[in-house]
C-alpha positions as CSV (number, residue, x, y, z in Angstrom):
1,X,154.6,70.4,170.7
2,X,150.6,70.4,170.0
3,X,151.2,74.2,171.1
4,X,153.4,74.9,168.8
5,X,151.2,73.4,165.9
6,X,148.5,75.4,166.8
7,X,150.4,78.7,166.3
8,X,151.6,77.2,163.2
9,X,148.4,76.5,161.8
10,X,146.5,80.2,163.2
11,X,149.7,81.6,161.1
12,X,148.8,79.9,158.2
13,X,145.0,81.1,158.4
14,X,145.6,84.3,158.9
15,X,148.3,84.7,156.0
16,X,145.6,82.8,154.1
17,X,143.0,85.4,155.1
18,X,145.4,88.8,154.3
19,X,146.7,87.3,150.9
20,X,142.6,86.9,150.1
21,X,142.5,90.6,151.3
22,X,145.4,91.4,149.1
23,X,143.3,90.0,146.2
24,X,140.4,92.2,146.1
25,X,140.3,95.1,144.0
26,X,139.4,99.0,145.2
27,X,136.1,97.8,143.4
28,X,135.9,94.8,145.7
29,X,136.4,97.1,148.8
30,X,133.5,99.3,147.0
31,X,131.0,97.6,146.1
32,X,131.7,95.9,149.8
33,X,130.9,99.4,151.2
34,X,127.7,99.6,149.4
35,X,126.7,96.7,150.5
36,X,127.6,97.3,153.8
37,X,126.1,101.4,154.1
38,X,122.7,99.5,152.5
39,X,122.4,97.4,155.4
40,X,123.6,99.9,157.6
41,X,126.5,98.5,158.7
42,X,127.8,102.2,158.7
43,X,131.5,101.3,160.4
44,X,132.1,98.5,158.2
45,X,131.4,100.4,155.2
46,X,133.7,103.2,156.5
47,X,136.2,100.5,156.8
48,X,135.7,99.1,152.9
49,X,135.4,102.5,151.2
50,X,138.5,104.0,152.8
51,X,140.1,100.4,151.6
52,X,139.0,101.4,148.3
53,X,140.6,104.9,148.6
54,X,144.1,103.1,149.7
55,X,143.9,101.3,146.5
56,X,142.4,103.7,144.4
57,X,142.9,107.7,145.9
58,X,141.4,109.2,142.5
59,X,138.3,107.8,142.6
60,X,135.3,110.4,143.3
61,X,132.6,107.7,144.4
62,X,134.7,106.7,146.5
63,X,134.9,109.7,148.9
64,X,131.2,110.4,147.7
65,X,130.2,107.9,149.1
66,X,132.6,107.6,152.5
67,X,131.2,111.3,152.9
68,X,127.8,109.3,153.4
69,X,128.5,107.1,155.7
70,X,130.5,109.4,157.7
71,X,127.1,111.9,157.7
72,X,125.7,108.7,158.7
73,X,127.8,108.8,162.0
74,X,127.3,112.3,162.7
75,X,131.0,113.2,161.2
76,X,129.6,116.0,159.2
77,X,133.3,117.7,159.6
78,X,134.7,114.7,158.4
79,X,132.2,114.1,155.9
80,X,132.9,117.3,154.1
81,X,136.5,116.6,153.7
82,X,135.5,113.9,151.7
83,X,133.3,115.7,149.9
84,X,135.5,118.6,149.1
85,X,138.0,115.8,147.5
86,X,134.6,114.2,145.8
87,X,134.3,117.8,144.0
88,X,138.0,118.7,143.3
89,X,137.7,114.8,141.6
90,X,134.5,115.4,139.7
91,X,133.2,119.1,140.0
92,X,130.1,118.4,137.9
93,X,128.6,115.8,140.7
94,X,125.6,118.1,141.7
95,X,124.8,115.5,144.5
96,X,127.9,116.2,146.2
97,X,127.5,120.0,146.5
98,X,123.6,118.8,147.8
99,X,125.1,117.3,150.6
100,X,127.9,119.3,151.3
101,X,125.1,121.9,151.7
102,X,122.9,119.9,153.7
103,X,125.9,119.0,156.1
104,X,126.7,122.7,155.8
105,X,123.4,123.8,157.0
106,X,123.3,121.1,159.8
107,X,126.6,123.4,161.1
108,X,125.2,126.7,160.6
109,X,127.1,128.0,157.9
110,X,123.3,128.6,156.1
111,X,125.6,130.8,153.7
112,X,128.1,128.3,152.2
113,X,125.2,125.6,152.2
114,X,123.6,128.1,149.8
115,X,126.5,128.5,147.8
116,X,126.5,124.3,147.1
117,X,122.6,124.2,146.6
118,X,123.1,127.7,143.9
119,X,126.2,125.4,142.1
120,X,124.0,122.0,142.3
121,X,121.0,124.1,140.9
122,X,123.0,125.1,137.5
123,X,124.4,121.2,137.1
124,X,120.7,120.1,137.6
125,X,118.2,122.5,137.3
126,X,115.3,119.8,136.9
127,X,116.0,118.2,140.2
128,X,113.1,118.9,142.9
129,X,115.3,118.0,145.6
130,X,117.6,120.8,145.3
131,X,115.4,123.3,145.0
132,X,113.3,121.6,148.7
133,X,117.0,122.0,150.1
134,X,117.5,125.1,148.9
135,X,114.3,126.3,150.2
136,X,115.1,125.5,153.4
137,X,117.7,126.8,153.9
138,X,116.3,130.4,152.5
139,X,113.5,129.5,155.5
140,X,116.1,129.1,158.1
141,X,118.3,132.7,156.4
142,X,114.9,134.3,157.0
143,X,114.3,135.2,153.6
144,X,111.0,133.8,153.3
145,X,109.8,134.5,150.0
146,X,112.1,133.5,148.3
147,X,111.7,130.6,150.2
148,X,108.7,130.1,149.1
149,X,109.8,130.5,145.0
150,X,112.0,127.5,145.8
151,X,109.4,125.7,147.1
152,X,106.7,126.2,144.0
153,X,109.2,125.6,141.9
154,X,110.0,122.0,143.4
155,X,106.6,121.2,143.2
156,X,106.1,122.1,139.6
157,X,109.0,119.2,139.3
158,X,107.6,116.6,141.8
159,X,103.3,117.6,143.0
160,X,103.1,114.9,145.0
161,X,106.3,115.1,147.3
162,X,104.4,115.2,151.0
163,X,108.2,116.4,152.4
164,X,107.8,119.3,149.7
165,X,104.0,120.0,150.3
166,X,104.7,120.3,153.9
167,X,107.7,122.5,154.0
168,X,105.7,124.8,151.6
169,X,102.6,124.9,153.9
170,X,105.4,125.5,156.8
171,X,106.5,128.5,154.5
172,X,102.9,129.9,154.0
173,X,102.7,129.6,157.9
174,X,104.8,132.2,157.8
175,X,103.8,134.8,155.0
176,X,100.3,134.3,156.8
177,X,98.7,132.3,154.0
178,X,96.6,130.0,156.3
179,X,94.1,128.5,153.4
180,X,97.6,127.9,151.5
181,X,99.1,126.2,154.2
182,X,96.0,124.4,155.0
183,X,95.6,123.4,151.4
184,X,99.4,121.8,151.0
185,X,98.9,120.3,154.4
186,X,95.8,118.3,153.3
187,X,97.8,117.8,149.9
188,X,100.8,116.4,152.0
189,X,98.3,113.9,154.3
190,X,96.8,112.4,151.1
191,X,100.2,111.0,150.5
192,X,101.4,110.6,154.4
193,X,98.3,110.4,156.2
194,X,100.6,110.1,159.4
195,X,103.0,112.4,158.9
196,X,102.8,113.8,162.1
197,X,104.7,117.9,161.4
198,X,101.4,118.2,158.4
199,X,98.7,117.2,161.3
200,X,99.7,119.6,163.4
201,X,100.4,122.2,160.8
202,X,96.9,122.2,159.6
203,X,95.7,122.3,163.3
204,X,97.4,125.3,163.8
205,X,96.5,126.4,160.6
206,X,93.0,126.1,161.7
207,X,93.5,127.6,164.4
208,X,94.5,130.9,163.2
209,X,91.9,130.7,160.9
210,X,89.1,130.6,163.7
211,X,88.4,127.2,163.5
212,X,89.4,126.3,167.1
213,X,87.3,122.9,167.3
214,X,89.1,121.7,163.7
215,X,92.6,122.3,165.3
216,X,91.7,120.3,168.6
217,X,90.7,117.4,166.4
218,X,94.1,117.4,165.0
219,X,96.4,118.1,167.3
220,X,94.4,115.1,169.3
221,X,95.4,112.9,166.2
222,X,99.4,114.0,166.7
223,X,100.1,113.8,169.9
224,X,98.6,110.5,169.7
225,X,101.1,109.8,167.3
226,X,103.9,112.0,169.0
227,X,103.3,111.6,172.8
228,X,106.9,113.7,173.9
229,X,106.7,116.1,171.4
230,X,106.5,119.0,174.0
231,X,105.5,122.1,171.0
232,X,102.2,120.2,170.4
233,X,100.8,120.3,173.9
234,X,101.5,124.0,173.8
235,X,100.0,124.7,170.9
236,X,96.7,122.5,171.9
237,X,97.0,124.2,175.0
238,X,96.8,128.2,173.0
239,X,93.7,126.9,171.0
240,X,92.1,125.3,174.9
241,X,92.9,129.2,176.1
242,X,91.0,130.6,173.1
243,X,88.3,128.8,173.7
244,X,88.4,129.8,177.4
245,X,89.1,126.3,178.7
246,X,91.9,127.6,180.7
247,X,91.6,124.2,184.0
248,X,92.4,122.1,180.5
249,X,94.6,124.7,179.2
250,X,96.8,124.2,182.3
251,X,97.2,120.6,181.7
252,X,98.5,120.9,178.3
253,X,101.1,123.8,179.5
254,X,102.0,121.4,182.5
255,X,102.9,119.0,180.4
256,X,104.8,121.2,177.8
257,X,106.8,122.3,180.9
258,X,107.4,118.8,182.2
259,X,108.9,118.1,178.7
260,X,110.9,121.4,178.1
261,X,111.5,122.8,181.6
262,X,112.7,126.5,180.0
263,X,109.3,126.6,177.8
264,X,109.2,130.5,178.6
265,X,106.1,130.8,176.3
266,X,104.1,127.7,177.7
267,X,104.8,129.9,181.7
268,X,103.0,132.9,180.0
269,X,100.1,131.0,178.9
270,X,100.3,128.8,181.7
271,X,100.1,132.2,183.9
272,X,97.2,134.0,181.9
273,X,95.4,131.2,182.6
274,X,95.4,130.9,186.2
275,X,94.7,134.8,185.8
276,X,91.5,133.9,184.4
277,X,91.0,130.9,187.1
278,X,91.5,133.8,190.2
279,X,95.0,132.3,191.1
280,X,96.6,135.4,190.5
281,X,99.8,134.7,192.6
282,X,100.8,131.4,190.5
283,X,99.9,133.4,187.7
284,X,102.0,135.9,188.7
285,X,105.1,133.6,189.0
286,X,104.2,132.0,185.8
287,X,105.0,135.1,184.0
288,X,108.1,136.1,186.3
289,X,109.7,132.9,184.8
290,X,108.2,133.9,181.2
291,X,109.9,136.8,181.7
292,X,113.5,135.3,183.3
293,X,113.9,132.7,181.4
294,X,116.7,133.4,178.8
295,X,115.9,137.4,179.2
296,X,119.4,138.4,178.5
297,X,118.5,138.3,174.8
298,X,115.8,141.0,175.2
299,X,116.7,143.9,173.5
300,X,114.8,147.4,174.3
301,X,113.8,150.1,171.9
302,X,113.1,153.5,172.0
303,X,110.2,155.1,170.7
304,X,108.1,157.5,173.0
305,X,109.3,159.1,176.5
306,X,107.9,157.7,180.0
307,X,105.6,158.9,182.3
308,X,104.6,158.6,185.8
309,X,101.8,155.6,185.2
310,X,99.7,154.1,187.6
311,X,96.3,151.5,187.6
312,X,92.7,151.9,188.2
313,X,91.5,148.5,189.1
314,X,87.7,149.1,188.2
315,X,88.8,150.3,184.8
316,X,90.9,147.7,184.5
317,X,88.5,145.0,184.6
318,X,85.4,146.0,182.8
319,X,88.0,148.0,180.0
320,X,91.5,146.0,180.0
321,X,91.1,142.9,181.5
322,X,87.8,141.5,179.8
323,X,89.1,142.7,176.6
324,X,92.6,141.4,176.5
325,X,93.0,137.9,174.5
326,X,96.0,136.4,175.1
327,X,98.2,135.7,172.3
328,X,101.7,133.5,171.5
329,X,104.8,135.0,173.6
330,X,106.8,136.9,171.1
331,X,110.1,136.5,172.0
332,X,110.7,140.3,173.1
333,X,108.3,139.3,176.1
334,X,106.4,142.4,176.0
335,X,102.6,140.6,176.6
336,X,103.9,139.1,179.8
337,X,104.9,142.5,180.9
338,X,101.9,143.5,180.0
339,X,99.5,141.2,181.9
340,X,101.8,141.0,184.4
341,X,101.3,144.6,184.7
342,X,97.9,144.2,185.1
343,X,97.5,141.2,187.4
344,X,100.3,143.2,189.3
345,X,97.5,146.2,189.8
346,X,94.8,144.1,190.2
347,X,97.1,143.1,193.5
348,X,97.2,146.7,194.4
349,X,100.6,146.4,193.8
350,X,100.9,149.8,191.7
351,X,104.8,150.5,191.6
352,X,105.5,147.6,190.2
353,X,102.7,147.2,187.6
354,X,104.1,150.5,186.5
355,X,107.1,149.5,185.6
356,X,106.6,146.3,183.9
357,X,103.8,148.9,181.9
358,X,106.7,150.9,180.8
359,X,109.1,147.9,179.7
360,X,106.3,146.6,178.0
361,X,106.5,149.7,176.2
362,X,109.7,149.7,175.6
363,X,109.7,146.3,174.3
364,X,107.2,146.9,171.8
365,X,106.7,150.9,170.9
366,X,105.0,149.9,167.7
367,X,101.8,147.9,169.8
368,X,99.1,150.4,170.1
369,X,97.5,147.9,173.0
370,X,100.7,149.0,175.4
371,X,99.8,152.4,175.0
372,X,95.8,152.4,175.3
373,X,96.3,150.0,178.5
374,X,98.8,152.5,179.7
375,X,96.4,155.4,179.0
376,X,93.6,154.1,180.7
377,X,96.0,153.4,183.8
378,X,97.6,157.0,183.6
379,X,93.7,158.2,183.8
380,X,93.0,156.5,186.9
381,X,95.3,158.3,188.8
382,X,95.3,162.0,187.3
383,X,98.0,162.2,185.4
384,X,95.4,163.3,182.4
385,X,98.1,164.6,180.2
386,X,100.0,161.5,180.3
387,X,96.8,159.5,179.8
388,X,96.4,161.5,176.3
389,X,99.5,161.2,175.2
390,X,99.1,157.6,175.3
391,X,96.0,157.8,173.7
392,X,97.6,160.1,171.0
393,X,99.6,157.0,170.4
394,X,97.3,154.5,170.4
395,X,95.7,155.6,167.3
396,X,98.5,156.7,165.5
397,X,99.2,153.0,165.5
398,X,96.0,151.7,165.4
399,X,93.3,154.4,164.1
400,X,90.9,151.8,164.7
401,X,91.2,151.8,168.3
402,X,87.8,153.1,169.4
403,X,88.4,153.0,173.0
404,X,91.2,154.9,173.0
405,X,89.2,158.0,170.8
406,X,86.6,157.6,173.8
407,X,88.9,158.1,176.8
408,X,90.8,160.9,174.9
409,X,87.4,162.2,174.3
410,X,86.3,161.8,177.6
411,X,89.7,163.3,179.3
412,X,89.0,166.6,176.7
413,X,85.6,167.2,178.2
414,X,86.7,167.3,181.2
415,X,89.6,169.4,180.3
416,X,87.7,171.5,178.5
417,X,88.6,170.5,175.0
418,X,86.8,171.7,171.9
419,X,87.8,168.0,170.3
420,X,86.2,165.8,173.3
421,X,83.1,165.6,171.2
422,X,84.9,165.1,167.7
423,X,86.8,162.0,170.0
424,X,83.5,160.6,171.2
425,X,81.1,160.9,168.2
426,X,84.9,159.0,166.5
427,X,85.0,156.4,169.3
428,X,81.3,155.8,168.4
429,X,81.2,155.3,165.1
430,X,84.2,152.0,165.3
431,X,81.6,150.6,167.5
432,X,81.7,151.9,171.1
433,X,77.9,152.3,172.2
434,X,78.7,153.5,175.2
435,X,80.2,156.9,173.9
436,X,76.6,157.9,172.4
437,X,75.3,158.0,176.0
438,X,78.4,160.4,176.7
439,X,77.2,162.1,173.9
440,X,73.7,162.2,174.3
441,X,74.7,163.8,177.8
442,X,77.5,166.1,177.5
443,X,77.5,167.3,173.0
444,X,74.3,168.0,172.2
445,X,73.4,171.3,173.7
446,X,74.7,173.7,176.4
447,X,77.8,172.2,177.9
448,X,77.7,170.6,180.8
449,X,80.0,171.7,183.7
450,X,82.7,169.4,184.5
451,X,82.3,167.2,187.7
452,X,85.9,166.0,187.7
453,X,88.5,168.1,189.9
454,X,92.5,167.3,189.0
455,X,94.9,166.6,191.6
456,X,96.9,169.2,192.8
């Protein structure tokens, strides 16, 4: 019997509780969900806005706001559903084509995101937000300077946004404005002196603006801020290689590596490195994995034919090797060809060093460096012709390239070239002293007879 009354009086509470349930309004159940997404109590605001939608299915906020919490929850899919209705409900809500776009460009489809920012735009063109979104997107699509006009124009509506300020520094990263950037990144830290992505910005701002000791300072100050973020030890660790710390170098790259195991650039670095600490077998396998790593999205190119290239390792050093800075991994992987190349015929392992010499070629035909590094190796071992038509290339690329005028120069005399001496007095005049000695020697006067005999 006392059984029984209990279930009897649990029936009574709960009827009690669904008739109080029955009471409230779809603006009950809403403002419920506000409440709740506020404090983000993200499923029981789910739970009261789509009890507002039962009640109320024509209501715009309503979805508009579900849509939120579901974006909340990583339900972008689900989110947009609700936001489609949101728009079919109320198609002049500018906010609800801003985060359809936002959830749009979480998902990749950069160009329906830009469709909802362009719509949002023309419902409220004074909103700085939209234009920010906008311009991020742009960034992401590649188109860069326009980009960038988004950007300005945001500020113009909101100067002292530090998320705007920063994405337009990250923009002028890009377009190669370093004092831009660096200015916007200061800008940005005035407002967020912690914001950890305008730190290390301006570091590597600095950085490419020669100001290697500037950039340690703050990339110091982020990673103490930012401990596992593995892209700032890799970039402390290019600026420690610039300034030919390469022991401390290693460290930062280890720890890059230990953080993102595939890091293909960080292995380049990492091997040029140990190059330059006489561990040219670690370096060696640094690069290999530089090279491995995701290298089925390499593509190849086309630009001049091959030739049968070898290495001169005394030409190498004092010409190549002391020469060559290393530089950030490009993603076509033609620098770690390249030094591998070398390293490789440092080893006396000359087949090999040949052919990554010619992939880095092929990799990148427009880099006048391949092409003078191949030149000087083609020298080495006869092949004279070959060495000139690299050098042929070297300054149509780069007409700067006064090393290259002094070995075609060189290879002319020897040839019997009239040119040799145009080539070296050339060579000498964008800064290679050593040609006036060749000069002095061989062009001023009764030419000399040439020593060198070609291979047969």
């Amino acid at each position: 019997m006392q059984n029984s009354l209990l279930s009897y009086v649990t029936l009574l509470l709960c009827l009690s509780f669904g008739v109080t349930k029955a009471q409230q309004t779809a603006a009950d159940f809403f403002t419920e969900g506000i409440t709740k997404s506020n404090a983000k109590d993200y499923p029981g605001a789910l739970q009261a806005f789509t009890a507002s939608i039962i009640l109320n299915p024509e209501n715009a906020a309503s979805y508009y706001n579900r849509a939120l919490t579901k974006s909340s929850l990583n339900d972008l899919l689900g989110a947009n559903l609700d936001l489609d209705r949101a728009i079919d409900l109320n198609p002049g809500d500018a906010n609800a084509y801003l985060y359809r776009g936002i959830n749009r460009t979480k998902q990749e489809d950069l160009r329906g995101a830009m469709q909802d920012f362009n719509r949002a735009i023309e419902l409220s063109p004074n909103d700085a937000l939209l234009y920010y979104q906008r311009g991020q997107c742009r960034l992401r699509s590649g188109y860069t300077n326009s980009a960038l006009s988004d950007f300005n124009k945001a500020i113009t509506l909101a100067p002292t946004d530090a998320n705007i300020l920063t994405a337009r520094a990250d923009c002028e990263m890009q377009l190669a404005d370093y004092k831009g950037a660096m200015t916007d990144y200061g800008k940005a830290l005035e407002k967020s002196p912690n914001r950890t992505q305008a730190i290390a910005g301006r570091g590597y701002a600095r950085f490419k603006l020669d100001d290697p000791k500037g950039a340690i300072i703050d990339f110091n100050r982020a990673i103490e801020l930012s401990k596992d973020d593995a892209e700032l030890y890799y970039r402390r660790g290019l600026i420690k290689t610039r300034l030919a710390e390469y022991a401390n170098a290693v460290i930062d790259f280890d720890k890059t590596i230990s953080l993102v195991p595939d890091h293909y650039k960080a292995f380049f670095t990492r091997g040029f490195c140990k190059s330059r600490l006489d561990n040219s077998k670690q370096a060696i396998v640094d690069i290999d994995k530089s090279i491995d790593i995701g290298s089925t999205k390499n593509q190849t190119k086309a630009y001049y034919s091959e030739f049968i290239t070898t290495n001169t390792l005394e030409l190498l050093g004092s010409v190549i090797q002391n020469r060559y800075r290393v530089t950030e991994l490009t993603d076509d992987r033609a620098d770690a060809y390249l030094v591998r190349g070398i390293l490789r015929n440092a080893a006396g392992d000359t087949k090999l060093a040949l052919q990554d010499l010619n992939r880095a070629v092929e990799l990148s035909p427009t880099n006048a460096e391949v092409y003078f590094v191949r030149g000087v190796l083609r020298s080495s071992m006869g092949d004279q012709k070959g060495a000139i038509i690299d050098c042929n290339s070297t300054v149509k690329l780069n007409a700067r390239q006064a090393e290259a005028y002094f070995l075609r120069g060189v290879i002319r005399y020897d040839l019997g070239d009239d040119q040799a001496c145009a080539d070296l007095s050339k060579a000498g005049e964008l800064g290679y002293m050593q040609s006036y000695k060749v000069i002095s020697e061989r062009c001023n006067g009764q030419r000399a007879t040439a020593t060198a005999t070609a291979s047969r």
